[in-house]
Steps between C-alpha positions, in 0.01 A plus 500: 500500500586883427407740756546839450345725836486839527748598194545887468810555278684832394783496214830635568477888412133508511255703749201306561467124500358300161348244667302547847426257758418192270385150618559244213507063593557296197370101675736216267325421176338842500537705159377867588482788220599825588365803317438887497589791312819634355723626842267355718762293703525172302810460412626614813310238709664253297859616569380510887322161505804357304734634783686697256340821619710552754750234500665608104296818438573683799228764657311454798256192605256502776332164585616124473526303217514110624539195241419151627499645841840648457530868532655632202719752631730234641556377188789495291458642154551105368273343773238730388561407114409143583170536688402809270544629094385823330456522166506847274322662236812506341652158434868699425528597885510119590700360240829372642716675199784156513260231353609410124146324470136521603570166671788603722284823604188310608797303685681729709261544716470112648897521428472785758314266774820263502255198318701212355485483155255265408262737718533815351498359147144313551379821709603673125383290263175459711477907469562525135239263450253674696508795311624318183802681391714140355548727189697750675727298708780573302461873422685813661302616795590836369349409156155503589202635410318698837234239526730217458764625755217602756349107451903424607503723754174305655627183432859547695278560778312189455815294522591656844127306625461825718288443871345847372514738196450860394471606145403848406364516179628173336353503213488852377702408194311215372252377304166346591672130427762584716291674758329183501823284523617688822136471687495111428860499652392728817263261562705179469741690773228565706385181500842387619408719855674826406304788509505786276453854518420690107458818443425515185238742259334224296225477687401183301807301568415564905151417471608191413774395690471643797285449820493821621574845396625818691471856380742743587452894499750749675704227608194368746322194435151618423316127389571168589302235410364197291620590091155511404363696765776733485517518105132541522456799753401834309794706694760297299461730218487812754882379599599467121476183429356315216299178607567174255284419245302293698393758764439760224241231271296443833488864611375530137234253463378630870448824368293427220259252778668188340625269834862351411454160647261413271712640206794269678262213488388508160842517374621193732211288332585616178894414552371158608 
């Protein structure tokens, strides 16, 4: 479990605190979505619930962070990289820079851990697979396309088999296929009993990954909840945020007197 109490955190050189007096617990197996709008605090309660925020960032941290009962601050920074991972928006800040192949980057990480060989190598291949990258194997790291090295970047933190994981925006350089790629491998990981925190603005990929969704405005945490109920509530768009298509059709058909679940059932008879 991740259990983040009472976080209020200031960067170095700044005034007033981003994030103020937040409460997150992410229970094993648990994928959450994180949203709001631009500058609301998201990226910055992923550095925090990472432990990177203060621990490599610097700035100021009020409240615990505790992993698997283990407060984080006592942590050294490569304890904390084996119960914990953060991925980027952008794949280049993650990428190692001394791999010659996609392989060897997915690698390094498990290489990191001090696994025997025949560990990290089936912890790699079992990654590439996932995400279905064989034809790459071979290339540059540096020779890739920004979907294809972001869909790298997610798959070298696969291979580490993380306790708990952090990605902000993952997929904001790919395509629906891959989009849809990286949510069938967040669930496989999840399934393993990691949990996973996303904050992430395709609304669609969280409706349907995730259990539960928080919303984030002014760095507090203003909803909390089941997705649906949370994609569903009418101040979502107040806080600038776009439900997923789902949420959007059935606020539709309500409006024009026409009740969703019957829409839903006709549609499961006819796909039957």
């Amino acid at each position: 479990m991740l259990l983040l109490e009472g976080a209020t955190y200031r960067y170095a050189g700044y005034a007033t605190e981003v994030l103020h007096d937040v409460d997150l617990r992410l229970d094993d197996g648990e994928i959450v979505g994180l949203v709001g709008p631009n500058e609301a605090g998201k990226s910055t309660l992923c550095l925090v619930a990472s432990g990177l925020a203060p621990a490599s960032v610097g700035g100021s941290l009020k409240g615990t962070l505790t992993l698997d009962g283990t407060p984080a601050a006592g942590l050294e920074t490569h304890e904390l990289a084996q119960r914990v991972v953060v991925g980027f928006q952008n794949p280049n800040t993650q990428r190692s820079g001394i791999a010659a192949t996609v392989f060897e980057e997915i690698a390094i990480g498990p290489m990191n851990l001090g696994l025997p060989v025949t560990e990290t190598v089936a912890r790699t291949r079992e990654a590439i697979a996932r995400l279905r990258l064989e034809h790459l194997v071979e290339r540059d790291p540096q020779r890739l396309s920004g979907g294809q090295a972001q869909l790298v970047g997610i798959a070298a933190l696969l291979a580490m088999r993380p306790r708990h994981v952090i990605l902000d925006e993952p997929t904001a350089q790919l395509d629906p296929a891959g989009t849809h790629l990286v949510g069938e491998a967040l669930r496989a990981l999840a399934g393993t009993g990691a949990s996973l925190l996303i904050a992430e603005h395709k609304t669609d990929l969280l409706d349907e990954v995730c259990g539960r969704i928080i919303v984030i405005d002014g760095g507090r945490i203003v909803l909390d909840g089941p997705t649906a109920a949370v994609f569903d509530d009418p101040r979502l768009a107040e806080l600038g945020v776009e439900p997923p298509a789902r949420a959007r059709l059935s606020r539709a058909l309500v409006e024009r007197g026409v009740d969703p679940a019957v829409v839903g059932q006709a549609i499961a008879s006819a796909a039957g």
